[in-house]
C-alpha positions in Angstrom: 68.0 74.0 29.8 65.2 74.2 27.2 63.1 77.1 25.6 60.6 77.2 22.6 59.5 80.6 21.1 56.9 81.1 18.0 59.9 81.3 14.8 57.3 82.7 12.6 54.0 81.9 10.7 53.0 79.9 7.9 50.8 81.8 4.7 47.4 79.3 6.6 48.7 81.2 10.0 50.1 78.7 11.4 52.9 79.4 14.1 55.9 77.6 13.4 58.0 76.9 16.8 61.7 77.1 17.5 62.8 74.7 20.6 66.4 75.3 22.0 68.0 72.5 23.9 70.6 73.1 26.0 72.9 70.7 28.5 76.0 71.8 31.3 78.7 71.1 29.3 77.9 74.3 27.0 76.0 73.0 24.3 73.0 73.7 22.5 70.6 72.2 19.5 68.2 74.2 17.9 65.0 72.5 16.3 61.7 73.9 14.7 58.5 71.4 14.0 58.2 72.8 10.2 59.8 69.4 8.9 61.2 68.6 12.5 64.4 69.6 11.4 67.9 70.4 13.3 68.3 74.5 12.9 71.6 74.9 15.1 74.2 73.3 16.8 76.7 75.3 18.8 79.8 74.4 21.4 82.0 76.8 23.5 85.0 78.1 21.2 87.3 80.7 22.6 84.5 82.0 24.5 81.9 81.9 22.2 79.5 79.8 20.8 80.4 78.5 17.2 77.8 77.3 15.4 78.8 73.9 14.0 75.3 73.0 12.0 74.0 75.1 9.0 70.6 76.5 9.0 68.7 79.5 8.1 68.1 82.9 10.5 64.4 83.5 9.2 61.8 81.0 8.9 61.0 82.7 5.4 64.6 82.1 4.3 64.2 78.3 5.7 61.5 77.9 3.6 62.6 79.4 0.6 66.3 77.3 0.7 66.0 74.0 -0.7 68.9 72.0 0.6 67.0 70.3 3.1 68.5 71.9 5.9 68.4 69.9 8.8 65.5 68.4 7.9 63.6 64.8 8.5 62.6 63.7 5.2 60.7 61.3 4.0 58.5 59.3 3.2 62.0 58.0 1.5 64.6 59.1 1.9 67.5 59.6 -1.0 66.0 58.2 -4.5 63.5 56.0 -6.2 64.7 55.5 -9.7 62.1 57.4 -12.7 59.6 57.5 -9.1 58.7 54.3 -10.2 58.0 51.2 -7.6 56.2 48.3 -6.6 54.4 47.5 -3.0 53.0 44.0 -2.8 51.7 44.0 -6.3 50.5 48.1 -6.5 52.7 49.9 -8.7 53.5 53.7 -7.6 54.3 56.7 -10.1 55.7 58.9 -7.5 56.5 62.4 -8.0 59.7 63.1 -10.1 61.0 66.1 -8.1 64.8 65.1 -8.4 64.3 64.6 -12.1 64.2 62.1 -13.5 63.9 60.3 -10.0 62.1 60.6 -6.7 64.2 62.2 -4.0 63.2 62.9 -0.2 59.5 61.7 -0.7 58.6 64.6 -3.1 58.4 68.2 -3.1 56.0 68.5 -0.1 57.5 65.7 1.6 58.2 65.3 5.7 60.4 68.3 5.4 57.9 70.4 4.5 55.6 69.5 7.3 54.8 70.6 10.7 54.7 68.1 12.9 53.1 68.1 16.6 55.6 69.0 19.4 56.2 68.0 23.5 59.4 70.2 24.8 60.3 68.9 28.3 63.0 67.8 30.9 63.5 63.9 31.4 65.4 63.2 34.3 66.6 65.8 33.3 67.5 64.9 30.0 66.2 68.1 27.5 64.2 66.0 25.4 62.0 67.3 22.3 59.2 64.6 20.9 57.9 65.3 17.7 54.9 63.4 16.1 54.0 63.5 12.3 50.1 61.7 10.8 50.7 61.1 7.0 47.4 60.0 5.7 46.9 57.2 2.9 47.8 58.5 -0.5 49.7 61.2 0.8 52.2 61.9 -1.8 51.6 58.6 -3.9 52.4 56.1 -0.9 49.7 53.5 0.2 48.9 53.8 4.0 48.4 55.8 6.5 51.6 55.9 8.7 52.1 57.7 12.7 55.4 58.7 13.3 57.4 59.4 16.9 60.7 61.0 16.9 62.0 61.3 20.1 65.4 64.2 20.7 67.6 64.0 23.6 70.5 66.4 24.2 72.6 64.1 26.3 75.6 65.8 29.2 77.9 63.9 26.8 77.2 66.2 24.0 75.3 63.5 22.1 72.4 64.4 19.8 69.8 61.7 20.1 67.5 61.1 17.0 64.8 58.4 17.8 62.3 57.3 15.2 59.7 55.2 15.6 56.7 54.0 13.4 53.6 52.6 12.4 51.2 51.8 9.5 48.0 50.4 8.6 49.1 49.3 5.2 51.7 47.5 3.4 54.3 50.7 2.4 57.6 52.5 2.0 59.4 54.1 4.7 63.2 55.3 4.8 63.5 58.7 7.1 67.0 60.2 7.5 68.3 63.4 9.2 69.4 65.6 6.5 71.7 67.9 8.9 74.6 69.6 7.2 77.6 70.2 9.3 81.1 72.3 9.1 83.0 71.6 12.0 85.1 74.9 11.4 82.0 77.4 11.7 78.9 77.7 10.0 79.9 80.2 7.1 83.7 79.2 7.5 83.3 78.4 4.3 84.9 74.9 2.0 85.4 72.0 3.9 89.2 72.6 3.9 91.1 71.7 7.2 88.4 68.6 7.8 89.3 64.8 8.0 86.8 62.0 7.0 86.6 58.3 8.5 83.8 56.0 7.4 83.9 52.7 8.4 83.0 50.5 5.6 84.5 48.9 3.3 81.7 48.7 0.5 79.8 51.2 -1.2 76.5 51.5 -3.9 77.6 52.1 -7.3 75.9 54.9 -9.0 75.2 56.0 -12.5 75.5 59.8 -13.9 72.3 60.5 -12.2 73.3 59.2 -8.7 70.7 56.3 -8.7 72.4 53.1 -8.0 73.6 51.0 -10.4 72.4 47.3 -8.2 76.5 46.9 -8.3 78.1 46.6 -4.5 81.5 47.9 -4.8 84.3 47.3 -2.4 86.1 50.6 -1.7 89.7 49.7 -2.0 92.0 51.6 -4.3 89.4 54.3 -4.9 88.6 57.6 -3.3 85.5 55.9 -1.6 88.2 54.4 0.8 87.8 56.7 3.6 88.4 53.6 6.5 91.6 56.1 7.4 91.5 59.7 8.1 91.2 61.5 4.7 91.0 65.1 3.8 88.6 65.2 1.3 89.4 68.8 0.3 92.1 68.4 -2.8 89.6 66.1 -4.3 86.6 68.5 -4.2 88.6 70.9 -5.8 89.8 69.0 -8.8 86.8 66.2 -9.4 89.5 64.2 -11.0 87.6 61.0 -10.5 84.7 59.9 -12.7 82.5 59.1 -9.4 82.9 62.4 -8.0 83.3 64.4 -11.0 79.4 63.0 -11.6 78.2 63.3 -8.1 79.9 66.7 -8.1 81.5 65.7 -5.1 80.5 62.9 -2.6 77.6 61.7 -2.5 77.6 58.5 -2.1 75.8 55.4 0.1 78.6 53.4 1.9 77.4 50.2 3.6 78.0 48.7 6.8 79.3 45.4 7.2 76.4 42.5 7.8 77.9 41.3 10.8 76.5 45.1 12.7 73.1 45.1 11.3 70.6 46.4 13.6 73.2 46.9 16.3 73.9 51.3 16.3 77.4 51.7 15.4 79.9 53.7 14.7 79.4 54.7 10.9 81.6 57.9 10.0 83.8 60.4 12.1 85.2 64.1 10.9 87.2 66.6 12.5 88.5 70.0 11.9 92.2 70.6 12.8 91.7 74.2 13.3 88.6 74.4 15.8 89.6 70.4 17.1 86.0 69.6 17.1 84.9 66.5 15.9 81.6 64.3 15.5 80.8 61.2 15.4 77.9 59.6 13.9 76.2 56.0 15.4 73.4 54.2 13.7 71.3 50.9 13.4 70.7 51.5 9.7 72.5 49.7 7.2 74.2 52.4 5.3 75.2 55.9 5.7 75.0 58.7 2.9 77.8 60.9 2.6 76.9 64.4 1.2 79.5 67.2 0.3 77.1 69.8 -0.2 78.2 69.9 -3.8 74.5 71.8 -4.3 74.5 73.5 -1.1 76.0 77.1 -2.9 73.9 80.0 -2.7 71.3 78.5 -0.1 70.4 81.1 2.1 71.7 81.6 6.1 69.4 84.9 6.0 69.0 87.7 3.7 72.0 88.8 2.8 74.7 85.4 3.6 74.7 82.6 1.6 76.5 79.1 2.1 79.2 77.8 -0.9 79.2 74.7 -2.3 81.1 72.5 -0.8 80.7 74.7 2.3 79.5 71.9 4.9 78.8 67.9 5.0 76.1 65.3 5.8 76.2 62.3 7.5 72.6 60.5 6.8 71.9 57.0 8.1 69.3 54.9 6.2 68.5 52.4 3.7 70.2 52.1 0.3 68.8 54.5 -2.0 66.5 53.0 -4.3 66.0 49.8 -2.3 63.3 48.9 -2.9 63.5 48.7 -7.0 66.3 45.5 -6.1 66.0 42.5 -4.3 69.6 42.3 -3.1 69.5 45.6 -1.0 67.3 46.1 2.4 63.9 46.1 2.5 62.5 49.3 2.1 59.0 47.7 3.2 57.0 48.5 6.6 54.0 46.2 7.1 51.1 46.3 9.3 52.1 45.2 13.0 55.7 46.2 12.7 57.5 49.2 13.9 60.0 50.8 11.9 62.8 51.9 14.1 66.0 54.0 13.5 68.3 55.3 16.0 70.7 58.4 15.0 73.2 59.8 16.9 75.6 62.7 16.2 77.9 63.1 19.3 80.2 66.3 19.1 83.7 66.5 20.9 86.7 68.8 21.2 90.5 67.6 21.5 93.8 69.4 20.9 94.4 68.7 17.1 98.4 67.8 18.0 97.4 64.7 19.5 96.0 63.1 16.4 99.0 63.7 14.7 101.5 62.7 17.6 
């Protein structure tokens, strides 16, 4: 039901591990401590496993990609306009890696960590903890902040992402899974034959750069009205739409309605009519980013496959991206003697693909 092996080494020498979590019902989630991040994902498909989650063979072509595969990144997660922002009176330049902004906490963010690792059996429960010290200063943040992220591979087939933490200072903290999923196969290619549902009916406005605009938009009559089942597909192709034609696809922060804040939900559904998988994803943050990969082309699987843009999708739960610079949207602020908490589940399912069109 569980395994961890040494993936490779580091250029210090350090090993980097590989944990494999499997359950009964045929499913198994691969993780590796270098920037705790979700490696593989596979079900049972006409006898084989079919891997459903995009990540790299090699841990030197998982270091070499930079899609953030999988990973948990932070400190913040998504952008902070020109890196520029304000804790309690101390301004921060941060690091302008997603020129001209701040995206994923910086170049050697959480994703490019390794974090300390417990692989065991809960009541049965495969269950991966995975613990991360990021000392004061650390990439132009204030504090010093201890993180817990507790994986569980449920007999349901749901992916358990806990996160828990804690700081000695006033700072920003905003940690998403960055997992990219194609629900027709790994390398099966565009994201042709999927359906989208995300419930909410308002959305961030962003500019040309994809920072927000402060603007909450509701998502009737536009393509960021995806409360029905939508295939996505004919609009990726064309970018007809001046929000996706700038995004280059989606990539957009949709919010969830106040009356579910701090309760996990139900934030966004897809499905592949080919394969009839589907997943789910449930959260207790108040918005969910919706990625099409539309940067994802030519990252590397191993040495000689590549993924397409377009070629897979993300689901990330979180805060608004670039909270903290407005006083309208959540705040992006831990303080000393809280504990910043985010729960994030991807449950994964089969059906016959006739029934949803009965």
């Amino acid at each position: 039901m569980i395994a961890e092996e040494v993936w490779g080494q580091l250029d210090d020498g350090q090993e980097v591990l590989e944990f494999h979590l499997r359950n009964g019902a045929g499913a198994q989630a691969r993780f590796t401590n270098y920037g705790a991040a979700l490696i593989g994902f596979s079900l049972p498909w006409q006898g084989e496993p079919l891997e459903l989650v995009l990540g790299c063979d090699t841990l030197d072509a998982f270091i070499e990609q930079r899609a953030s595969l999988g990973a948990t990144v932070g400190r913040v997660a998504n952008r902070i306009g020109n890196g520029r922002t304000e804790v309690e009176g101390q301004t921060l330049q941060l690091e302008t890696n997603g020129a001209p902004h701040h995206l994923h906490g910086g170049s050697q963010g959480f994703g490019q960590r390794l974090w300390d690792s417990r692989l065991s059996l809960e009541d049965g429960i495969p269950t991966l903890v995975l613990r991360l010290h990021t000392p004061d200063g650390d990439a132009g943040y204030p504090g010093a902040v201890d993180i817990v992220q507790t994986i569980q591979l449920l007999p349901d087939n749901q992916l358990s992402i806990d996160i828990q933490a804690k700081t000695d200072q006033a700072t920003l903290l905003n940690l998403t899974n960055h997992a990219y999923f194609n629900l027709g196969g790994d390398l099966s290619g565009e994201l042709k034959n999927h359906e989208f549902r995300i419930h909410a009916e308002r959305y961030t406005e962003a500019d040309e750069t994809a920072l927000p605009t402060g603007q909450i938009l509701p998502v009737d009559n536009s393509v960021l009205d995806l409360r029905e089942w939508t295939d996505i597909s004919p609009r990726l192709a064309t970018l007809e739409d001046e929000s996706l034609l700038r995004a280059g696809g989606y990539d957009h922060n949709f919010i969830m309605a106040d009356s579910v804040l701090d309760k996990t939900v139900l934030q966004a559904e897809a499905r592949n009519n080919v394969t009839g998988f589907w997943l789910k994803c449930f959260s207790n943050q108040p918005g969910v980013q919706f990625y099409s990969g539309n940067f994802l082309g030519g990252t590397p699987k191993n040495a000689q496959q590549r993924y397409l843009r377009h070629g897979a999708f993300c689901f990330e739960p979180g805060l608004w991206p670039d909270s903290n610079n407005h006083d309208h949207f959540p705040d992006a602020i831990l303080r000393p003697g809280e504990t910043y908490h985010s729960v994030i589940i991807y449950q994964f399912g089969q059906d016959d693909p006739a029934h949803w069109y009965a």
